[in-house]
mmCIF file of the C-alpha atoms, coordinates in Angstrom:
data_MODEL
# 
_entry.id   MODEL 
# 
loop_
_atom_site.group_PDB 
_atom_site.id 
_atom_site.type_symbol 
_atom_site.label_atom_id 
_atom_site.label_alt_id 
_atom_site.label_comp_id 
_atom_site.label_asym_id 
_atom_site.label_entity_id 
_atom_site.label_seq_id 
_atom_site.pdbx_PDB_ins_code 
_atom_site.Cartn_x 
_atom_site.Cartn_y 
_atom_site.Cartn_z 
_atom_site.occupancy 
_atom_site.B_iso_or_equiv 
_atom_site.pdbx_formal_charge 
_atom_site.auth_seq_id 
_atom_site.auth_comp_id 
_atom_site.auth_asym_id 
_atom_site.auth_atom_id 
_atom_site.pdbx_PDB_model_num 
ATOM 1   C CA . UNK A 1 1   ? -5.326  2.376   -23.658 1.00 0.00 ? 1   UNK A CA 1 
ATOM 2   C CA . UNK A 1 2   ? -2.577  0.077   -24.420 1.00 0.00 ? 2   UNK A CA 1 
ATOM 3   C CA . UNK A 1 3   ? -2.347  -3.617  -24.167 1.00 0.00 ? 3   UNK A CA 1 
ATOM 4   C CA . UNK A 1 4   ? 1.080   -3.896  -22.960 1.00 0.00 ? 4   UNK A CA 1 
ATOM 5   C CA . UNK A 1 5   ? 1.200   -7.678  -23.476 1.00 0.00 ? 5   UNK A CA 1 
ATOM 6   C CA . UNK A 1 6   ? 0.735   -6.632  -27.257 1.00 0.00 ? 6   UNK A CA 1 
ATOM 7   C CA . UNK A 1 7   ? 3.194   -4.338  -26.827 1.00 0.00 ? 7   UNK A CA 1 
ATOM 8   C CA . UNK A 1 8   ? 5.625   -6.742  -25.519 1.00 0.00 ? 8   UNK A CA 1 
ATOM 9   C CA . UNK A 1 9   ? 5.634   -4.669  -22.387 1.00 0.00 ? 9   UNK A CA 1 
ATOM 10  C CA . UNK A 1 10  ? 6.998   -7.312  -19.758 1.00 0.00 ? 10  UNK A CA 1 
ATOM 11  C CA . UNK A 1 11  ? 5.267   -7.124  -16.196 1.00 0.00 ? 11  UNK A CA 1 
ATOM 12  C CA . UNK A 1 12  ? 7.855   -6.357  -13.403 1.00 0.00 ? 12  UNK A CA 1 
ATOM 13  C CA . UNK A 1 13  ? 7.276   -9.001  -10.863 1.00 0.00 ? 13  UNK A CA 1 
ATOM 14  C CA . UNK A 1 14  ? 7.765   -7.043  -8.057  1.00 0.00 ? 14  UNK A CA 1 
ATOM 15  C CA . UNK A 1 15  ? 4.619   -4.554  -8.542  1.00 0.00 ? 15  UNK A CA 1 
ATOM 16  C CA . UNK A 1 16  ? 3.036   -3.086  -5.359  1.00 0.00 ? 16  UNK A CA 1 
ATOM 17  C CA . UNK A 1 17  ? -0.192  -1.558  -4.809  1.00 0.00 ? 17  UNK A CA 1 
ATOM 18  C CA . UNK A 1 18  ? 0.258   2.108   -3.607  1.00 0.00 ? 18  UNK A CA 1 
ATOM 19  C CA . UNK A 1 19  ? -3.231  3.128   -4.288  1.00 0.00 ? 19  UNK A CA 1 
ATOM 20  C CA . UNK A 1 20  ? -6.303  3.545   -6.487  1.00 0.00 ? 20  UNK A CA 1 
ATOM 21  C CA . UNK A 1 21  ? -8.460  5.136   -9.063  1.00 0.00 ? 21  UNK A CA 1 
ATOM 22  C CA . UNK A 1 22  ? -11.081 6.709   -6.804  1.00 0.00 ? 22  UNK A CA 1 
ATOM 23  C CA . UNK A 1 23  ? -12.658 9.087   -9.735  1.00 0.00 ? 23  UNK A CA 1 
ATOM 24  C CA . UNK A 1 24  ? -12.157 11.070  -12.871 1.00 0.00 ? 24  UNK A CA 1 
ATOM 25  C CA . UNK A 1 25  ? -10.655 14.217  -12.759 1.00 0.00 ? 25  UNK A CA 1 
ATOM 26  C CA . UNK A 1 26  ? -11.781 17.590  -14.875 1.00 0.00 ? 26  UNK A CA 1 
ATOM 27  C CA . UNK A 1 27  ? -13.338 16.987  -18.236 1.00 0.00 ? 27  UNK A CA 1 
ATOM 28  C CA . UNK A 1 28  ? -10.300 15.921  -20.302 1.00 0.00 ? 28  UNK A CA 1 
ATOM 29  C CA . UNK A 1 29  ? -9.297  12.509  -18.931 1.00 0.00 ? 29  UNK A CA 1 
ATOM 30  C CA . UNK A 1 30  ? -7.547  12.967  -15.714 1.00 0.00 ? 30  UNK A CA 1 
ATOM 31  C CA . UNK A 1 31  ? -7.896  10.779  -12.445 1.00 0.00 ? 31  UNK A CA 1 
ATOM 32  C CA . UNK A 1 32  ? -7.978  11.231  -9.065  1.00 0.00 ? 32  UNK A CA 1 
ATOM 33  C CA . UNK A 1 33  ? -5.489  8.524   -7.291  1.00 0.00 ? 33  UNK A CA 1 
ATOM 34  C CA . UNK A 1 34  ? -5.714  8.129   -3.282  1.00 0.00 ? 34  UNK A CA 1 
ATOM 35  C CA . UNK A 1 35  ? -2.762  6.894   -2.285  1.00 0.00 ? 35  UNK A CA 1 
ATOM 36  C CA . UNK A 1 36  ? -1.870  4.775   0.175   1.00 0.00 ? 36  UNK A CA 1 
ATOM 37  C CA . UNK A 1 37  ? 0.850   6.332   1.753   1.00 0.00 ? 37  UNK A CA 1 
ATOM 38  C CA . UNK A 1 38  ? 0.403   10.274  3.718   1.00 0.00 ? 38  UNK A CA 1 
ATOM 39  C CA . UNK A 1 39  ? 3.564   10.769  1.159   1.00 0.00 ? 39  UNK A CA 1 
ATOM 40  C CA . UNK A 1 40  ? 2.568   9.940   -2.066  1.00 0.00 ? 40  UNK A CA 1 
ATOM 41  C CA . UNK A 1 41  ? 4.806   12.547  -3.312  1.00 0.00 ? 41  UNK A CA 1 
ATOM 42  C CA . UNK A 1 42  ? 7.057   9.167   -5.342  1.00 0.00 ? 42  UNK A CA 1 
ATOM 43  C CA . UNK A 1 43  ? 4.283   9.062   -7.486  1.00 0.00 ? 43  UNK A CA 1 
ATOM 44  C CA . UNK A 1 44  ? 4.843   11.931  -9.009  1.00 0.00 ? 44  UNK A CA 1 
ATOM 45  C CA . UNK A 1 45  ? 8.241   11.187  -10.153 1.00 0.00 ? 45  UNK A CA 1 
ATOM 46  C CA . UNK A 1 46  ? 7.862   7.594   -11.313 1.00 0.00 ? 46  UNK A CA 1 
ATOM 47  C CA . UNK A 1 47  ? 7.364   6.929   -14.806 1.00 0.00 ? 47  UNK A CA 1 
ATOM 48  C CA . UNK A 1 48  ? 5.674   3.609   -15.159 1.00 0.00 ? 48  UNK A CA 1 
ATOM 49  C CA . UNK A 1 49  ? 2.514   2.833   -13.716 1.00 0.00 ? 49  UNK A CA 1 
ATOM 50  C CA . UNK A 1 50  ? 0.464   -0.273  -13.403 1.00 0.00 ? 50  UNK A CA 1 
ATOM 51  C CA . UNK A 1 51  ? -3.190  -0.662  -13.513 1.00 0.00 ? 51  UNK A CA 1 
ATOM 52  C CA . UNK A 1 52  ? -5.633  -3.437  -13.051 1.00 0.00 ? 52  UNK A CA 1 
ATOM 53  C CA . UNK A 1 53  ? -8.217  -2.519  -15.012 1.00 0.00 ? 53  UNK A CA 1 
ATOM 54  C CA . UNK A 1 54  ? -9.599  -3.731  -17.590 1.00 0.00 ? 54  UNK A CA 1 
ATOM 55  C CA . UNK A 1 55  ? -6.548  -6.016  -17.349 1.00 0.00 ? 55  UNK A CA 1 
ATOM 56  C CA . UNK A 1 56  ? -3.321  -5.341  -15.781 1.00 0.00 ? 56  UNK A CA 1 
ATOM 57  C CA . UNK A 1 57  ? -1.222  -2.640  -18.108 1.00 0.00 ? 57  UNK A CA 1 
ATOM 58  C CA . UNK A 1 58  ? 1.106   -0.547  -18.166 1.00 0.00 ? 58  UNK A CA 1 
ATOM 59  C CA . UNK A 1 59  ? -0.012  3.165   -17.971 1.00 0.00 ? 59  UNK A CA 1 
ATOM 60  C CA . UNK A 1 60  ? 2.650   6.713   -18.556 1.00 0.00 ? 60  UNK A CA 1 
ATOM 61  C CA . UNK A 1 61  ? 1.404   9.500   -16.396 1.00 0.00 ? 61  UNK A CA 1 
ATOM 62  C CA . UNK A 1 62  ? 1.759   12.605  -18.322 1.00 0.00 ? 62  UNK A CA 1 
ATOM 63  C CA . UNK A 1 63  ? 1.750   14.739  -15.431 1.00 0.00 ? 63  UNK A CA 1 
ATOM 64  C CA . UNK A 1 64  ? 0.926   14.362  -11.842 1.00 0.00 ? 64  UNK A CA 1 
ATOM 65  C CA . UNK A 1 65  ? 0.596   16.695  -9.011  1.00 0.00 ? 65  UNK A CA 1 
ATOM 66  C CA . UNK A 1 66  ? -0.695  16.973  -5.452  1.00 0.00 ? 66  UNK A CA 1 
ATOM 67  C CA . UNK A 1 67  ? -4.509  17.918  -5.091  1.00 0.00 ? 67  UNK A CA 1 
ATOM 68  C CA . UNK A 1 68  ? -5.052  17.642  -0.976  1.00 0.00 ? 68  UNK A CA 1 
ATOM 69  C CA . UNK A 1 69  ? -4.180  14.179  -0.202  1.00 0.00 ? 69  UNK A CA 1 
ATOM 70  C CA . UNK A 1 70  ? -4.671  12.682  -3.259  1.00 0.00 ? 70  UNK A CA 1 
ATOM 71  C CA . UNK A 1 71  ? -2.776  12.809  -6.923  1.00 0.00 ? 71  UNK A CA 1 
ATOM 72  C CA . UNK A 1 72  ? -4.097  14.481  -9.887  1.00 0.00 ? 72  UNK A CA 1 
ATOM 73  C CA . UNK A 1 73  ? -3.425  12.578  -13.302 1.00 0.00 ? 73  UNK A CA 1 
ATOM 74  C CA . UNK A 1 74  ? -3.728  12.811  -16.933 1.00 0.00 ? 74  UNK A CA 1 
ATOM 75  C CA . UNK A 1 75  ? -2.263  9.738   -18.363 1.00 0.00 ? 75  UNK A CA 1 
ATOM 76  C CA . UNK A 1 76  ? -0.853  9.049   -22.345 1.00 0.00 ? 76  UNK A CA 1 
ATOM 77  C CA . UNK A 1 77  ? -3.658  7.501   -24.107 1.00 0.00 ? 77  UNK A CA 1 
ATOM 78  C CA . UNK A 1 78  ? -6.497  8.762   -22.077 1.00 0.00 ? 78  UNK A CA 1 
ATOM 79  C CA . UNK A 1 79  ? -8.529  10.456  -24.362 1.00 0.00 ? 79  UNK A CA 1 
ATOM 80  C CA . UNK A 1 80  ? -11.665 11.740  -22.055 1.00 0.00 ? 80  UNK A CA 1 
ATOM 81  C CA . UNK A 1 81  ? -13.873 11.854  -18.729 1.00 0.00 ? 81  UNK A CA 1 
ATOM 82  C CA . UNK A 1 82  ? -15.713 8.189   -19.932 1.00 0.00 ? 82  UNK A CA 1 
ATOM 83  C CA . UNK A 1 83  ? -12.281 6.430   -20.483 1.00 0.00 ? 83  UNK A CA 1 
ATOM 84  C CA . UNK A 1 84  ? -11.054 8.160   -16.915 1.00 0.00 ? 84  UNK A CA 1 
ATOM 85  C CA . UNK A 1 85  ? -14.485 7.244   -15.365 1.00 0.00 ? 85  UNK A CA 1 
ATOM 86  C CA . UNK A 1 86  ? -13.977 3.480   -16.307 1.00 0.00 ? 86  UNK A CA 1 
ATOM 87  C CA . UNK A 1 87  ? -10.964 3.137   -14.413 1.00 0.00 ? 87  UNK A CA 1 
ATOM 88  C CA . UNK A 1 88  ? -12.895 4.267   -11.286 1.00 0.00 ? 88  UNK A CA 1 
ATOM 89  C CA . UNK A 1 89  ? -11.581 1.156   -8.545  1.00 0.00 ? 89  UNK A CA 1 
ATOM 90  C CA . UNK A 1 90  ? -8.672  0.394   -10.762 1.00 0.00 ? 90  UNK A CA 1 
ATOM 91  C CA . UNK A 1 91  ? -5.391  -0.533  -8.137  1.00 0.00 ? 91  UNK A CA 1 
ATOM 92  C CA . UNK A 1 92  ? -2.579  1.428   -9.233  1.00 0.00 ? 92  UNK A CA 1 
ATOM 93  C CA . UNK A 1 93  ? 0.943   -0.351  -8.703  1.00 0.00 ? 93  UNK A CA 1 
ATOM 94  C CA . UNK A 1 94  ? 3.678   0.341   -9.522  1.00 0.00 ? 94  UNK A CA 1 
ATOM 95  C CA . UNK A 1 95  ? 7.733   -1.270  -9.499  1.00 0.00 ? 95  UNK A CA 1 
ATOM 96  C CA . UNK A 1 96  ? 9.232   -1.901  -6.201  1.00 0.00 ? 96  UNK A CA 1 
ATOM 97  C CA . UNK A 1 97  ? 12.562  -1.002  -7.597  1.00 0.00 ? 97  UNK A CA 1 
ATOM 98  C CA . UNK A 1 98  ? 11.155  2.717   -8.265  1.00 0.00 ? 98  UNK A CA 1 
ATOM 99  C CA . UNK A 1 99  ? 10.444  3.340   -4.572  1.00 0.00 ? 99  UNK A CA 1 
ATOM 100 C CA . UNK A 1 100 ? 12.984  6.112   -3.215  1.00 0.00 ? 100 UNK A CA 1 
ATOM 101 C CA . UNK A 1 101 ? 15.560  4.731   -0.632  1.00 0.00 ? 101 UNK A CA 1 
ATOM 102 C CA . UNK A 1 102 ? 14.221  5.001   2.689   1.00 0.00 ? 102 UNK A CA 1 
ATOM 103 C CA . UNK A 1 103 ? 16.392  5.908   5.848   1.00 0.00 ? 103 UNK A CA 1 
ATOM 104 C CA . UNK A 1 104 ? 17.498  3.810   8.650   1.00 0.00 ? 104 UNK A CA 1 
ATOM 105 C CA . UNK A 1 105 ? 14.387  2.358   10.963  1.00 0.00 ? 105 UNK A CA 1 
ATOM 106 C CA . UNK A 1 106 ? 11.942  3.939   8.058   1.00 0.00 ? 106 UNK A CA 1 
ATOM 107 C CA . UNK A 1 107 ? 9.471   0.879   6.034   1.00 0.00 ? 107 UNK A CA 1 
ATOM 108 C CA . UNK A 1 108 ? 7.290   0.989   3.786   1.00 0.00 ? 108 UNK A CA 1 
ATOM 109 C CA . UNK A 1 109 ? 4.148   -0.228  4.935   1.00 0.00 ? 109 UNK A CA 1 
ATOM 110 C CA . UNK A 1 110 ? 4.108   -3.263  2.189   1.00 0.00 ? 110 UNK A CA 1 
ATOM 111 C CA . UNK A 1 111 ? 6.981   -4.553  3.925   1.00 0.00 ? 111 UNK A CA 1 
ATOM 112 C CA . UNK A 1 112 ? 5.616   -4.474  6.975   1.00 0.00 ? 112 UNK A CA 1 
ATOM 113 C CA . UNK A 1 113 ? 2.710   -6.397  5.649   1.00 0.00 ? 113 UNK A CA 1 
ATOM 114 C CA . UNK A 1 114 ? 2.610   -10.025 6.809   1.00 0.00 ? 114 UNK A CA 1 
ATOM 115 C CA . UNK A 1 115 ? 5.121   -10.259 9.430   1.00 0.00 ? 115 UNK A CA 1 
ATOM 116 C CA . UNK A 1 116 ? 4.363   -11.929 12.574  1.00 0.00 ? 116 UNK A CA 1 
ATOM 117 C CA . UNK A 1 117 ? 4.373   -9.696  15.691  1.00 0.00 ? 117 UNK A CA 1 
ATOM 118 C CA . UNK A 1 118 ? 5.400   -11.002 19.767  1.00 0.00 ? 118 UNK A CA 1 
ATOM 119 C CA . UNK A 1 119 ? 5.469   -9.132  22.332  1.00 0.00 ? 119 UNK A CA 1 
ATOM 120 C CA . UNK A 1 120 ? 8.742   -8.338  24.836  1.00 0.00 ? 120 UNK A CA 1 
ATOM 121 C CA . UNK A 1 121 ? 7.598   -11.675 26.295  1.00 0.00 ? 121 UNK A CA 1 
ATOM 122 C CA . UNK A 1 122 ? 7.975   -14.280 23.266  1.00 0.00 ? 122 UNK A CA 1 
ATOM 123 C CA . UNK A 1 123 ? 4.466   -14.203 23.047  1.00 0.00 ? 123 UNK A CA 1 
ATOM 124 C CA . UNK A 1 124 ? 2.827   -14.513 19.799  1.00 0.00 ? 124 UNK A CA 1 
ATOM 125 C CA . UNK A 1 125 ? 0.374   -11.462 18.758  1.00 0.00 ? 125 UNK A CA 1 
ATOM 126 C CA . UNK A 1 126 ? -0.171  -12.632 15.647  1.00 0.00 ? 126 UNK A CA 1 
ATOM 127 C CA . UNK A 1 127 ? 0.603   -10.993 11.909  1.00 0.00 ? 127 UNK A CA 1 
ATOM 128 C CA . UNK A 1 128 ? 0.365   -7.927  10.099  1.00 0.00 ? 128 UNK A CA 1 
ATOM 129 C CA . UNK A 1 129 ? -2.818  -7.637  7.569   1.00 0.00 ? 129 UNK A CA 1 
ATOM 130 C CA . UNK A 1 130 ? -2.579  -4.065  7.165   1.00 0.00 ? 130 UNK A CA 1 
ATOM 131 C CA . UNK A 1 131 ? -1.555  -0.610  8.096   1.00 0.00 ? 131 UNK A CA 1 
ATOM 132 C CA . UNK A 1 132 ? -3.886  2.340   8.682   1.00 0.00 ? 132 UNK A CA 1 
ATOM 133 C CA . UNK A 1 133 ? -2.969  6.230   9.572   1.00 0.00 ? 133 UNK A CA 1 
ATOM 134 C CA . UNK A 1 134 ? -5.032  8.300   12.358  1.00 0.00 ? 134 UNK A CA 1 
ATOM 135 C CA . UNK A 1 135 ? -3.630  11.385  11.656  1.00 0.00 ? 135 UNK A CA 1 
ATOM 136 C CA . UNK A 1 136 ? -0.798  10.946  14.216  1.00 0.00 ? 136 UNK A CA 1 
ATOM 137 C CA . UNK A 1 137 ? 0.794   7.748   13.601  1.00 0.00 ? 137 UNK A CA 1 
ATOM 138 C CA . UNK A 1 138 ? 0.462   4.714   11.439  1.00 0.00 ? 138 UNK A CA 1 
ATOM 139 C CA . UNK A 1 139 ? -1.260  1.627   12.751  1.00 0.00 ? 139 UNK A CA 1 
ATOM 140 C CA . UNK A 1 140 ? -0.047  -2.031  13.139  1.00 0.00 ? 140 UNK A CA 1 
ATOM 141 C CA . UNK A 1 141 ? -3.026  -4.064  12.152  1.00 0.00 ? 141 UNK A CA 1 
ATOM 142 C CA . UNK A 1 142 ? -2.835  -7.946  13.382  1.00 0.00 ? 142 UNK A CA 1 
ATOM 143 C CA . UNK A 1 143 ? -4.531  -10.409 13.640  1.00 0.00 ? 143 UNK A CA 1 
ATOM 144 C CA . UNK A 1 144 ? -4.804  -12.778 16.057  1.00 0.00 ? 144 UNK A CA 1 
ATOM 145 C CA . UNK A 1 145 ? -3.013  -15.888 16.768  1.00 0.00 ? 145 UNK A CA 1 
ATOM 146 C CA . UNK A 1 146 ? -5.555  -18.677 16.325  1.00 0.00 ? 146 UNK A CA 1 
ATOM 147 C CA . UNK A 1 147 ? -5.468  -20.781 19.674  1.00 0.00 ? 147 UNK A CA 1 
ATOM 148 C CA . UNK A 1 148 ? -5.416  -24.899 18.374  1.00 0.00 ? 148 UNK A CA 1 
ATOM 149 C CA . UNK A 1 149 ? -6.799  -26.095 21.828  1.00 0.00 ? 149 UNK A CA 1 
ATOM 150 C CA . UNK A 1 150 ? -10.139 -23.247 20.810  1.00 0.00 ? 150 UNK A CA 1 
ATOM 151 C CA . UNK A 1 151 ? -9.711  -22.857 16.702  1.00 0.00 ? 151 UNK A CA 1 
ATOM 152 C CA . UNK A 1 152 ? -13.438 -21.536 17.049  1.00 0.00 ? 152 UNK A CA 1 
ATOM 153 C CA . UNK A 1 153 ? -12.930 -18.601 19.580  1.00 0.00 ? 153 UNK A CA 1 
ATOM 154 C CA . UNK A 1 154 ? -12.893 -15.706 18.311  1.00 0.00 ? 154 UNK A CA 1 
ATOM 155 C CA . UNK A 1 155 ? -9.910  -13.142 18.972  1.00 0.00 ? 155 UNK A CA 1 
ATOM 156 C CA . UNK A 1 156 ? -10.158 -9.644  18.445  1.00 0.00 ? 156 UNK A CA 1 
ATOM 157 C CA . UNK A 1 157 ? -7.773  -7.783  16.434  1.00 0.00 ? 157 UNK A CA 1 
ATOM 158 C CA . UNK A 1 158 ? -4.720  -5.456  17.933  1.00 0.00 ? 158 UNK A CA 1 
ATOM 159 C CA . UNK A 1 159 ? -4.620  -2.242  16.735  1.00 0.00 ? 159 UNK A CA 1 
ATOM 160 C CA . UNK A 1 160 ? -0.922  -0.879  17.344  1.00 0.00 ? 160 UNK A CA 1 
ATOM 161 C CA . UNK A 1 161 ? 0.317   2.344   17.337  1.00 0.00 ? 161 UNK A CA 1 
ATOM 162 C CA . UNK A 1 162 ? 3.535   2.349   14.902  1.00 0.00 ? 162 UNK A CA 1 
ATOM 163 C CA . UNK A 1 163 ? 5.860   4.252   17.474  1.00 0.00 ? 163 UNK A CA 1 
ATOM 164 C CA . UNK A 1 164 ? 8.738   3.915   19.179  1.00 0.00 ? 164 UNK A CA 1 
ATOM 165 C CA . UNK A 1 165 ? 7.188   3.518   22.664  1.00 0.00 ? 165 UNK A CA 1 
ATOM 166 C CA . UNK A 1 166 ? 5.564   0.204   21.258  1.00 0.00 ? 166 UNK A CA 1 
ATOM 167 C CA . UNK A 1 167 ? 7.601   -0.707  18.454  1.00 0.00 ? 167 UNK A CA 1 
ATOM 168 C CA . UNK A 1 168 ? 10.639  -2.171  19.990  1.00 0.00 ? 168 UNK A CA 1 
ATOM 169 C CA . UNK A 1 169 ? 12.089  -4.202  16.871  1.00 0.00 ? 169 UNK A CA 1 
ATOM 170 C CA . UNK A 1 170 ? 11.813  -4.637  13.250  1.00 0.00 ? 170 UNK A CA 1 
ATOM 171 C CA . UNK A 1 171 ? 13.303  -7.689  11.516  1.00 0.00 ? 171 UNK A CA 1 
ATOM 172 C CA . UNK A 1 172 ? 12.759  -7.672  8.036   1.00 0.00 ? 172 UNK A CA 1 
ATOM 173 C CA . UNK A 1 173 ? 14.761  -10.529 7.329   1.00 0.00 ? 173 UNK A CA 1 
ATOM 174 C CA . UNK A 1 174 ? 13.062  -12.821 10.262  1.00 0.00 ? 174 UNK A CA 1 
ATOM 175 C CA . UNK A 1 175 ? 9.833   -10.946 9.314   1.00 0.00 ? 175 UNK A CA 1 
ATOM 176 C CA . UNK A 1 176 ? 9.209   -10.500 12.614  1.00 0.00 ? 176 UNK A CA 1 
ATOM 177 C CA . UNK A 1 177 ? 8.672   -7.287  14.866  1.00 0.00 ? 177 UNK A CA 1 
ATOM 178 C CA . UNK A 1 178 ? 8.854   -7.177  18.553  1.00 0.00 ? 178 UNK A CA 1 
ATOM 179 C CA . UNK A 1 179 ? 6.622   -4.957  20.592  1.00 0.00 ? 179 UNK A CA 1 
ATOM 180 C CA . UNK A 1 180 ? 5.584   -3.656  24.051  1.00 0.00 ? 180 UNK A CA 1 
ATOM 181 C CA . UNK A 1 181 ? 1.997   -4.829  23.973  1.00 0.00 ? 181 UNK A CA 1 
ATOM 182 C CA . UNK A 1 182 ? 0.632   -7.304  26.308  1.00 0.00 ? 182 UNK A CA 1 
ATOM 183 C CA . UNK A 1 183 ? -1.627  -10.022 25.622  1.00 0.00 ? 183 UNK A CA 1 
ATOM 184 C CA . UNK A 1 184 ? -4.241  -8.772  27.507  1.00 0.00 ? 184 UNK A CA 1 
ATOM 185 C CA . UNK A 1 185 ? -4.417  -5.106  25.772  1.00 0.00 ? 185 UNK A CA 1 
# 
């Protein structure tokens, strides 16, 4: 592999993880990425990865292709199944600035990532530690508001359906979304 700080490769500072090395791939080098998005299909076209193993580096995917939900990879460099193997649990990232344009009331789910969340109501919800897909929608995860009369009490996390019957607003620039959920759900 090769040590893009020796290379004078400089690291974009707006990388984003949009998945991982979960295996090797066939016998001469290739990985198996799951991505973190249902349409990982950007992947295939972008032509600088990032990976944080051993250290972060740049990576060029030679080719890539769809293999069920995940992507198929042989990348320059790679010479075999042990070096592909070693990446296994390597975060892949890659430059925010080669994500496709999305259209109006679209996000990507790393933008939705840490903004706070109220209800219809004002009332806090708390903020956005991660998304998750069921298979029909994607899924607000937030955490709870921590109450400072109880700081101990523990609050359960909201699980929130990423639709237009809940979602009501998305501020990027407040980082805030608005939602139909009430307190007590």
């Amino acid at each position: 592999m090769i040590d893009s700080a020796a290379a004078g490769v400089e690291t974009p500072d707006d990388l984003v993880q949009v998945g991982y090395v979960s295996g090797a791939f066939g016998i001469v080098g290739g990985l198996r990425v799951t991505p973190f998005s249902t349409d990982a299909d950007a992947l295939l076209n972008i032509k600088t990865w990032w990976i944080d193993k051993p250290a972060l580096h740049s990576v060029k995917p030679r080719n890539a292709k769809m293999h069920g939900g995940d992507v198929v990879v042989t990348l320059v460099g790679l010479r075999d199944r042990n070096d592909a193997e070693a990446l296994k649990g390597a975060a892949v990232l890659v430059s925010r600035k080669e994500f496709p344009q999305l259209e109006e009331d679209e996000y990507y789910w790393s933008d939705l990532i840490g903004l706070d969340v109220v209800n219809l109501e004002g009332e806090a919800l708390g903020k956005v530690t991660d998304m998750m897909h069921n298979g029909a929608q994607s899924i607000l995860r937030i955490a709870p508001v921590v109450n400072p009369e109880a700081p101990d009490a523990k609050a359960s996390e909201r699980l929130v359906p990423f639709v237009d019957q809940f979602v009501k607003t998305v501020d990027l620039g407040r980082k805030l979304i608005t939602v139909d959920w009430g307190l007590d759900y």
